[in-house]
VOGU-3710 file (C-alpha; in Angstrom, 3 decimals, decimal comma):
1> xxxxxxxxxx> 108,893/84,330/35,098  107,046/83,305/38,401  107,800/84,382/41,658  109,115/81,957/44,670  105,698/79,570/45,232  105,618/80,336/48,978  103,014/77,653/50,467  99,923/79,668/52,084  100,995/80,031/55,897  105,042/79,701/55,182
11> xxxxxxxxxx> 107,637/82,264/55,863  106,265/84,327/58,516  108,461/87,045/59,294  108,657/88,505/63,261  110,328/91,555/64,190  112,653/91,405/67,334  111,177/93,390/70,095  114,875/95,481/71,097  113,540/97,829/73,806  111,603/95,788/75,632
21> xxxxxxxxxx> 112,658/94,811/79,239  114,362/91,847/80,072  115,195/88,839/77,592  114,225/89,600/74,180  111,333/88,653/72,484  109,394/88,076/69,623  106,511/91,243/68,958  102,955/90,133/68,446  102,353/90,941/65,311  104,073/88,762/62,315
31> xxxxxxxxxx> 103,413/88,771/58,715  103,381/85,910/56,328  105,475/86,151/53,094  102,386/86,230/50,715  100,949/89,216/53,166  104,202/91,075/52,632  104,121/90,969/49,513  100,200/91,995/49,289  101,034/95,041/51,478  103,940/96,128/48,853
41> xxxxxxxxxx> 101,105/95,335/46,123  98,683/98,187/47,718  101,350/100,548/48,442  102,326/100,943/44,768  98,362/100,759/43,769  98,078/103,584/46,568  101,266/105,770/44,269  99,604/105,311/41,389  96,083/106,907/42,545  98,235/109,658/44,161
51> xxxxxxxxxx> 100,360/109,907/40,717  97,365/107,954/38,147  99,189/109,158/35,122  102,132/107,934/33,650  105,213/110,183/33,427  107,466/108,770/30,719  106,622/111,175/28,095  106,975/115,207/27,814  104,104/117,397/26,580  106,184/119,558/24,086
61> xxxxxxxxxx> 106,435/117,443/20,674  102,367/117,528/20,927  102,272/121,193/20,775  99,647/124,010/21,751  97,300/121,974/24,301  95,157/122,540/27,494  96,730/120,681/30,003  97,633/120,587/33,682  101,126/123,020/34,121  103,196/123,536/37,425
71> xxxxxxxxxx> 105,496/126,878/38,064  109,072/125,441/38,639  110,025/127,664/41,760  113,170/126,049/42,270  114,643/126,832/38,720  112,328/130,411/38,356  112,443/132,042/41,876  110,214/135,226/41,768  111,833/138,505/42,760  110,413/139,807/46,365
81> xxxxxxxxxx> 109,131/142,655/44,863  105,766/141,603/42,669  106,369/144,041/40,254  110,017/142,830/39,557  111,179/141,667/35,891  110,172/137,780/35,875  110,762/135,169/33,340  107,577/133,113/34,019  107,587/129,701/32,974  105,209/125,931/33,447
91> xxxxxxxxxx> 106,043/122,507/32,826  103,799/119,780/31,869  102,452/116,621/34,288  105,644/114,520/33,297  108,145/116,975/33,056  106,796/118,306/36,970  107,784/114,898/38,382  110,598/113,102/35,990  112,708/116,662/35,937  111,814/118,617/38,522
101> xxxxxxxxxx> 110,503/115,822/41,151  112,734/117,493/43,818  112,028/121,030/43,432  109,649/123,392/44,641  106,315/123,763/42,341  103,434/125,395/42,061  99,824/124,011/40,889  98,835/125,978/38,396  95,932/123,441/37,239  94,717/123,627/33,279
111> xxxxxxxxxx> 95,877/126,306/31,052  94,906/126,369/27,573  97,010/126,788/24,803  100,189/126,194/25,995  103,163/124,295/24,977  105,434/122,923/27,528  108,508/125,269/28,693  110,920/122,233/29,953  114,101/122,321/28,375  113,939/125,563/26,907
121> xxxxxxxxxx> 115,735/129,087/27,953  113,114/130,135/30,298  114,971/127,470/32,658  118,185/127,209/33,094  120,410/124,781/31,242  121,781/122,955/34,340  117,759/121,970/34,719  117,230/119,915/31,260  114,171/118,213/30,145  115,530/114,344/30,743
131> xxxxxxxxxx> 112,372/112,911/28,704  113,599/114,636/25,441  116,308/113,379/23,206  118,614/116,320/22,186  118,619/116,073/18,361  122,070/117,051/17,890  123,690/114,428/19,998  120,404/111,754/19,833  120,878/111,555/23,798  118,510/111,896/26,560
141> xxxxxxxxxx> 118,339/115,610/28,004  117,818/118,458/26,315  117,985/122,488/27,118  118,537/125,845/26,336  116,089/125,585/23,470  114,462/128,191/21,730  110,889/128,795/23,741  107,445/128,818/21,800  106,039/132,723/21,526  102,581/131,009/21,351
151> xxxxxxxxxx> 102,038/130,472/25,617  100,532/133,133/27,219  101,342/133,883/31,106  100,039/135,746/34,163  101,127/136,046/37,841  100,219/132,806/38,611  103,487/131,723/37,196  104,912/132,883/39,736  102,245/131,708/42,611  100,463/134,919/42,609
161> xxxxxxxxxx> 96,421/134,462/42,317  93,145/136,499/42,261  92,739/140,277/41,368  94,391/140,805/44,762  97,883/139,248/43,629  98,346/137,131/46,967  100,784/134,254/47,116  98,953/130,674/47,736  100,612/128,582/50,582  99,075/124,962/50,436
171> xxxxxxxxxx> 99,853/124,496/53,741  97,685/127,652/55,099  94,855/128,411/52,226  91,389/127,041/53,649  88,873/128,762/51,503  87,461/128,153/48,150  88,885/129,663/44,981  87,092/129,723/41,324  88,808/129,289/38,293  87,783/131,951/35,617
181> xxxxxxxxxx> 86,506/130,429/32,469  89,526/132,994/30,804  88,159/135,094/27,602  91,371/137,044/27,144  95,133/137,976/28,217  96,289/140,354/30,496  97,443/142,291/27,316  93,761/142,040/25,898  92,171/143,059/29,603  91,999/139,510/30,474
191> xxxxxxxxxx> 92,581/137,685/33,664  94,385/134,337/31,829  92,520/131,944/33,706  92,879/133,281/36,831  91,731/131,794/40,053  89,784/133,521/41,828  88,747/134,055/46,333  84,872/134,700/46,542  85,003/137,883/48,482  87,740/139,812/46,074
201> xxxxxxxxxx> 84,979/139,622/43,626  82,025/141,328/45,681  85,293/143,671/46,742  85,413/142,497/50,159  88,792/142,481/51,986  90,814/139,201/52,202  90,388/136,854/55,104  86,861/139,057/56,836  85,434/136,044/56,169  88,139/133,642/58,300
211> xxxxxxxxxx> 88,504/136,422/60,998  84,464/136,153/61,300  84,790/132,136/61,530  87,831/132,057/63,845  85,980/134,665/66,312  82,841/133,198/66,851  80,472/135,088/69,360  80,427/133,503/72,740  77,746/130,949/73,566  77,347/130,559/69,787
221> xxxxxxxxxx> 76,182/127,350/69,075  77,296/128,066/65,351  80,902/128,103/66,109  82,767/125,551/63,918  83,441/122,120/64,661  86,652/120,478/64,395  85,703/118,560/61,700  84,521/121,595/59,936  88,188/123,176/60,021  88,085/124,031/56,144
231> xxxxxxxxxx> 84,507/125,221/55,707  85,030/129,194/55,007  81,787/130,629/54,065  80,694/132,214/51,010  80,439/135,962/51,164  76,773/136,828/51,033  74,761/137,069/47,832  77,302/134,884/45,647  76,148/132,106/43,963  75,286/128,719/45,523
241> xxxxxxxxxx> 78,136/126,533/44,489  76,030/123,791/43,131  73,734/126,777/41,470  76,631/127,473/38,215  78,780/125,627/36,473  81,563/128,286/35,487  82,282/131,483/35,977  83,591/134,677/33,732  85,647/137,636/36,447  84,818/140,990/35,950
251> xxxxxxxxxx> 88,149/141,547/33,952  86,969/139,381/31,172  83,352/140,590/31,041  84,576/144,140/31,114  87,071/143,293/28,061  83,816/141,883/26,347  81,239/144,073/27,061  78,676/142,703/24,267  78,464/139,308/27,132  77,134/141,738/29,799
261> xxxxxxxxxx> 73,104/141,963/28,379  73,276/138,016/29,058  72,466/138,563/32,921  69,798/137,053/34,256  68,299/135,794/31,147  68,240/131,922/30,238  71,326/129,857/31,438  73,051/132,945/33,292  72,845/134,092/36,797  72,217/137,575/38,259
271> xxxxxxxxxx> 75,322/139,762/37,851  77,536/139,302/40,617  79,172/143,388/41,207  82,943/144,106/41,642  81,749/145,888/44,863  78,751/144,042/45,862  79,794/143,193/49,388  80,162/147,010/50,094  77,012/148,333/49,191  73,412/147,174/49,455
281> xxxxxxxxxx> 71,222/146,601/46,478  70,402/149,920/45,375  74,172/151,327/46,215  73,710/151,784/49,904  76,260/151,168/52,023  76,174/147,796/53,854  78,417/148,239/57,185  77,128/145,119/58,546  78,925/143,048/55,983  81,999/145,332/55,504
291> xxxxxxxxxx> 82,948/145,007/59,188  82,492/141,111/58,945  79,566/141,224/61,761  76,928/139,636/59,433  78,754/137,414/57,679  75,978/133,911/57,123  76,535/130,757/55,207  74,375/131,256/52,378  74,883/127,520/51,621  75,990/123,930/52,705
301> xxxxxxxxxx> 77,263/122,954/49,380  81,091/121,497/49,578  83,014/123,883/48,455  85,307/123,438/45,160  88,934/124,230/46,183  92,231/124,559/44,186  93,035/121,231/44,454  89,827/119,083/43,539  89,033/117,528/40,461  86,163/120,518/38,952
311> xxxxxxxxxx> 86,270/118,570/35,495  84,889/115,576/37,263  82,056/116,999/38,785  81,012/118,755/35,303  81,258/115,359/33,675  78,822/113,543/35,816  76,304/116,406/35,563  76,615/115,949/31,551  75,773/112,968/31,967  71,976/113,791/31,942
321> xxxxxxxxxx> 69,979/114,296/29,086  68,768/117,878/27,511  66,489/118,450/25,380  68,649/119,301/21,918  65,768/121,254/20,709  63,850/122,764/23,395  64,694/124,135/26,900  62,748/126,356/29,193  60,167/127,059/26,350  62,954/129,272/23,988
331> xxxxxxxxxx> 63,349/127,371/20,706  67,638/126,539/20,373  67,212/124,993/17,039  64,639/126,630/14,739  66,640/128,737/11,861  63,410/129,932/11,184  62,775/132,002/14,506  64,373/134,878/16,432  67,775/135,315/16,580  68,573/134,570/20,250
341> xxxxxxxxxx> 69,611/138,262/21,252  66,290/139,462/20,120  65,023/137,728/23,527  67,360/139,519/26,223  67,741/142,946/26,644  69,274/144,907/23,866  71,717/146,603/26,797  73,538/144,602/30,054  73,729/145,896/33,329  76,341/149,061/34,218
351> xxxxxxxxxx> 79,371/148,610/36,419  81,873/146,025/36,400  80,525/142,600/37,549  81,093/138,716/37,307  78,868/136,531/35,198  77,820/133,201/36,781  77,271/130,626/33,973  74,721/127,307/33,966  75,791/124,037/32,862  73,770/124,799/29,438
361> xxxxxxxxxx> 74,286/128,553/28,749  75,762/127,582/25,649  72,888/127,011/24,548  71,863/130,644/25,266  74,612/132,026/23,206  73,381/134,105/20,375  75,061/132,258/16,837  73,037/134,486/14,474  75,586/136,317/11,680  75,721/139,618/13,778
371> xxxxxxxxxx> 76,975/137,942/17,065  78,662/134,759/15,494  81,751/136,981/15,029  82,140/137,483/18,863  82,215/134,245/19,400  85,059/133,273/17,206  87,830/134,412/19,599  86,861/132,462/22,546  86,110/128,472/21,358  85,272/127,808/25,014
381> xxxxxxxxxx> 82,455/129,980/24,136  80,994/128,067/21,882  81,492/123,919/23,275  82,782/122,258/25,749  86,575/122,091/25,800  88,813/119,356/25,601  92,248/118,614/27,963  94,929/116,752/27,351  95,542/113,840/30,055  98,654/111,972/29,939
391> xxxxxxxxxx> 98,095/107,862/29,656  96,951/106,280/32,617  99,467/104,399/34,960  98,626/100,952/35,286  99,903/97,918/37,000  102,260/96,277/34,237  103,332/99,470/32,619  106,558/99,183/33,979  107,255/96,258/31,976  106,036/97,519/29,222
401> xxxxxxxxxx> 107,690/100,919/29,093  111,225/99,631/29,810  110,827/100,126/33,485  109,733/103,500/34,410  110,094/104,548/37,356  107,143/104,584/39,526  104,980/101,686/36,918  105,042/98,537/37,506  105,619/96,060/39,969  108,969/95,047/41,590
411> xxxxxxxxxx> 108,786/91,780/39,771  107,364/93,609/36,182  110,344/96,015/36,613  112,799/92,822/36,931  111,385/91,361/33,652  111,747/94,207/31,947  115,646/94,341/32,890  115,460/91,387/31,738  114,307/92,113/28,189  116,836/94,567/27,722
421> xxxxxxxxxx> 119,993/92,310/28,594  121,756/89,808/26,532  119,842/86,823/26,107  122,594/84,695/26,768  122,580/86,471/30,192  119,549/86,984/31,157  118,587/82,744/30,667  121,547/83,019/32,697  120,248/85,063/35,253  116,878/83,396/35,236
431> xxxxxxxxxx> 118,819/79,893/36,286  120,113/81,313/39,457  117,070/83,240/40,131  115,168/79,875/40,108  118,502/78,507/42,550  117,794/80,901/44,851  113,785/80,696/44,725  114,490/76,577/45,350  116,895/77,679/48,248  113,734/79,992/49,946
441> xxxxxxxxxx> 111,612/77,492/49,643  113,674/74,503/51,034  114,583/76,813/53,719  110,737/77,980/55,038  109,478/74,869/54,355  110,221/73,516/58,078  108,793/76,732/59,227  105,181/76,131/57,639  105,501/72,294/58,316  105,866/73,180/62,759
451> xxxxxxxxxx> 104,042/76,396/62,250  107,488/78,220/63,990  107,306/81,765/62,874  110,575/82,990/61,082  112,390/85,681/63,173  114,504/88,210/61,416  117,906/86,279/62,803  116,972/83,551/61,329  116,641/85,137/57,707  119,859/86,813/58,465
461> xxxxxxxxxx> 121,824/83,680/59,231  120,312/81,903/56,525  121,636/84,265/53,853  125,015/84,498/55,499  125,107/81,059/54,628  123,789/81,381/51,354  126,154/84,046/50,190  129,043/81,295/50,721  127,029/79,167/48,305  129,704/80,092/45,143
471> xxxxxxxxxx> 129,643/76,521/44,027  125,666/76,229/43,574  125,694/79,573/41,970  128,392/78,629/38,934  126,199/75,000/38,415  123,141/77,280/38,114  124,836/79,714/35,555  127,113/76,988/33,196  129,659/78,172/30,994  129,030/81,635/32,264
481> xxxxxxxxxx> 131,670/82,140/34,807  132,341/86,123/34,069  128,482/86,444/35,304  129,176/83,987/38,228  132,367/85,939/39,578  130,406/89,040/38,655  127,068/87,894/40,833  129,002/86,400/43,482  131,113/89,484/44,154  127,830/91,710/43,931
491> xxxxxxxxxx> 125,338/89,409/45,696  127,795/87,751/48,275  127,712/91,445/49,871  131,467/91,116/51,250  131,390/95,020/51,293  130,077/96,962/54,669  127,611/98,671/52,150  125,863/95,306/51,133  125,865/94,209/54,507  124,548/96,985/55,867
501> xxxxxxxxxx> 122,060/97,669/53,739  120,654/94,117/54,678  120,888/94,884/58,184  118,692/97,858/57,867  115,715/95,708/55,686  116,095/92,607/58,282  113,074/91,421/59,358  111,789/91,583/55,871  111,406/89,194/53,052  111,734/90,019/49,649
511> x> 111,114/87,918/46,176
//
C-alpha cells in the first residue's frame, strides 16, 4: 500500500504565530508535507540507535547466557541498610523495556551465566513477564514462576559497585569504572564481575581524586576546562587505559593465587597493589598522594566509563593480525618445547594486588597437563567469550513482527494491522484509505499550483468538512455498511476527545 503521492513542493504546513502582537500571522518557518514526513522518518531511525535491538522476545527460554541484565528497582527496592536481607534479581534487554519500561533500573551491563529472572518469584506477581505465554492458560503474561538456582548475584543487584559498596547515581558519577574480568563468586572469594573505581584498587579514598580536580590551585593553568567536565584522572601508577585490555581485582587473584607468578611476564602488566596509592615503592609512605596534593594525569587516553560500548573497542583491536605461532620471541605453539610456566617465575609477587591483562595474554597462559586443570573453571580464561545480543531493530520490523512497538514505520505498523484483520475488511479499509488519500490530494493541489502555504486553519476546516463526507465514505466501502457506521462514528470525531485531540496536533499533517 502506497502512501498519499504528495507533489514535491505541495502541502506546506505553517504554524499560527498566537503571541505575537497585533493581527496574527503566519511564523517563518513552514514545512512541506514530504519534509514532515522525513523528519518523523529520522526521529524513529534516531529511537532505534538509542534502543538498536529489538524487544519482542524474552531471554529466558534460551537459558544460561552472557548478556546485558538491568536491576528492576521499582519491583526489588533495596533495604536502607546494605547489609539488609535482599532478594536480588536482573532482567534481560527486552524484558527491561517491554515489562518494566516505566520503572526504575539499574545498568548492570554483561553478566555471564545467567538466565533471565522476569516473571519468576524474585518479582512480584503483579509485575509479569508480558513477552511469555503462561503455559497453563496459553496467554500472554506470565509470573510467580519457579526461579533458576543456576544465576549467581552480587551487590550490584541492588546498585551497589566496587569493593567500597557505593551506590551509582547516573546523574552524578563522572569518573571511570573497570569491569573485572570475574574468576569466581562472592561465595568462592570472587567479586562476580564487579565494576570497579581506579583509586579503591591502589586503596585510595573515594572522590581525592574529584576534590583534587574541583580545587585547582590558583593561577593554575591546568585547571579543567568546561569541556573537560568528565575527565577525572587516573590515580598515579595505574595502567594507561589504552596500555590493557582487561583486568582481574584483587579479590579474584587472591581466590586464585596460582595467576599471581604471571606479573610482569609476557602479555601481563606489573602488579597493580591493593594499597599502592598509600605507600611508595618499597612500602614507604607516600603523603603526597594520600592527601590528594600530587595527584597528575598519568595519561590522555579517553577514559572507558560504565556506560560505553568496551566490547567494541576490543573488537576493532582484534581486528589485527598476530602471529599464531610466534610472539615476542616465546614459542606459543611448539608441543615440543617448555611448558609455558617454566618461563616465569616459579612464585608471584606477595600481597594482594590487581592483574592488568594484554589483548593477547591468552596466549601466555600455561595449557601444559599440570596447569590445564586451573584453567577449566574459568572458560574466559582460556578464549574470548561470546554475548548474547538480541536481533537488531530495523526499519520494516514492525511489519514483520506484527507491529511491535517501537519497529517499524507508522505506515509498516498500519500494514501490519492490516494483515491481521479480516480480509474482507481490510480491502475494505484500503478503499477508503485510497478516498481519503484522493481527498488530500485534490485538496493541496491548489496550494502547490499558487505556491500559498497551507496554514493550520485551513487543514482544520478542511477536515471538518471531510468528516461530514458519510456518503463518499459508504461508496468507498460497498456492501460493508457495519464498517461504514463503525468508521464514520470513530473517524467523524463527534466526541470532545476526537476533536480535541486534533486540536492539539493542528498544524500538522499526517499520512
Amino acid at each position: 500500500m502506497d502512501p498519499p503521492a504528495f507533489p514535491e513542493n505541495s502541502g506546506r504546513v505553517c504554524q499560527k504565530d498566537d503571541n505575537a502582537d497585533g493581527p496574527r500571522r503566519e511564523s517563518v518557518t513552514s514545512q512541506t508535507a514530504s519534509e514532515f514526513i522525513d523528519s518523523q522518518l529520522k526521529l524513529e531511525a534516531d529511537a532505534r540507535e538509542i534502543l538498536p535491538y529489538s524487544f519482542d522476545a524474552c531471554t529466558q527460554p534460551l537459558g544460561s547466557l552472557r548478556q546485558t541484565l538491568f536491576s528492576c528497582l521499582t519491583c526489588n527496592p533495596p533495604p536502607t541498610n546494605p547489609n539488609g536481607d535482599y532478594t536480588p534479581a536482573a532482567v534481560c534487554y527486552s524484558c527491561s523495556i517491554s515489562c518494566h519500561g516505566e520503572h526504575t533500573l539499574v545498568e548492570l551491563f554483561r553478566k555471564r551465566n545467567f538466565v533471565c529472572d522476569c516473571g519468576t518469584t524474585r518479582l512480584p506477581s503483579t509485575a509479569p513477564c508480558t513477552l511469555r505465554t503462561d503455559p497453563e492458560t496459553g496467554t500472554k503474561g506470565i509470573h510467580s514462576q519457579a526461579s533458576t538456582s543456576a544465576n549467581v548475584y552480587n551487590h550490584n543487584f541492588r546498585n551497589r559497585f566496587c569493593g567500597c559498596g557505593e551506590e551509582y547515581d547516573v546523574l552524578k558519577e563522572k569518573g571511570t569504572m573497570f569491569q573485572c574480568l570475574g574468576l569466581g563468586s562472592i561465595g568462592t572469594g570472587g567479586c562476580g564481575e564487579d565494576w570497579w573505581h581506579p583509586e579503591c584498587l591502589v586503596g585510595l579514598p573515594r572522590g581525592l581524586a574529584k576534590a583534587k580536580k574541583e580545587a585547582p590551585e590558583e593561577n593554575d593553568d591546568s585547571a579543567p576546562k568546561e569541556d573537560d567536565e568528565d575527565e577525572i584522572p587516573l590515580p598515579p601508577g595505574f595502567p594507561a587505559e589504552d596500555g590493557f585490555d582487561a583486568f582481574i581485582c584483587y579479590k579474584c587473584l587472591d581466590s586464585n593465587p596460582w595467576l599471581k607468578r604471571y606479573a610482569s611476564t609476557p602479555g601481563f602488566l606489573p602488579p597493580i597493589h591493593k594499597d599502592g596509592g598509600l605507600t611508595g615503592p618499597n612500602g614507604s609512605a607516600a603523603p603526597d598522594v594520600a592527601d590528594g596534593t600530587d595527584w597528575e594525569q598519568t595519561n590522555g587516553s579517553k577514559k572507558r566509563r560504565l556506560d560505553d560500548n568496551v566490547e567494541g573497542e576490543r573488537e576493532s583491536k582484534r581486528m589485527k593480525e598476530d602471529d599464531a605461532s610466534t610472539s615476542n620471541g616465546i614459542n606459543t605453539t611448539d608441543a615440543t618445547s617448555k611448558p609455558k610456566h617454566a618461563s616465569i617465575p616459579s612464585e608471584g609477587p606477595r600481597g594482594s594486588f590487581s592483574l592488568f591483562l594484554k589483548e593477547n595474554f591468552r596466549e601466555y597462559l600455561c595449557h601444559c597437563p599440570d596447569c590445564y586443570p586451573n584453567l577449566v573453571p574459568h572458560p574466559q580464561l582460556r578464549e574470548e567469550e561470546e554475548s548474547y545480543e538480541p536481533p537488531l531493530s530495523e526499519a520494516g520490523d514492525g511489519a514483520n513482527a506484527g507491529g511491535s512497538q517501537g519497529t517499524g514505520s507508522l505506515l509498516e505498523r498500519g500494514e501490519a494491522a492490516l494483515s491481521n484483520m479480516d480480509r474482507v475488511r481490510a480491502i475494505e479499509g484500503v478503499m477508503v484509505y485510497n478516498h481519503l488519500r484522493d481527498k488530500v490530494k485534490e485538496f493541496l493541489r491548489p496550494f502547490a499550483e499558487s505556491g500559498q502555504a497551507v496554514g493550520a486553519e485551513d487543514i482544520k476546516a478542511y477536515f471538518e468538512k471531510l468528516r461530514g463526507d458519510d456518503q463518499a465514505i459508504k461508496e468507498a466501502g460497498g456492501q460493508a455498511s457495519s464498517f461504514t457506521k463503525d468508521g464514520s462514528e470513530s473517524g467523524g470525531g463527534s466526541g470532545g476527545e476526537g476533536r480535541n485531540n486534533r486540536r492539539e496536533q493542528s498544524g500538522m499533517l499526517f499520512q
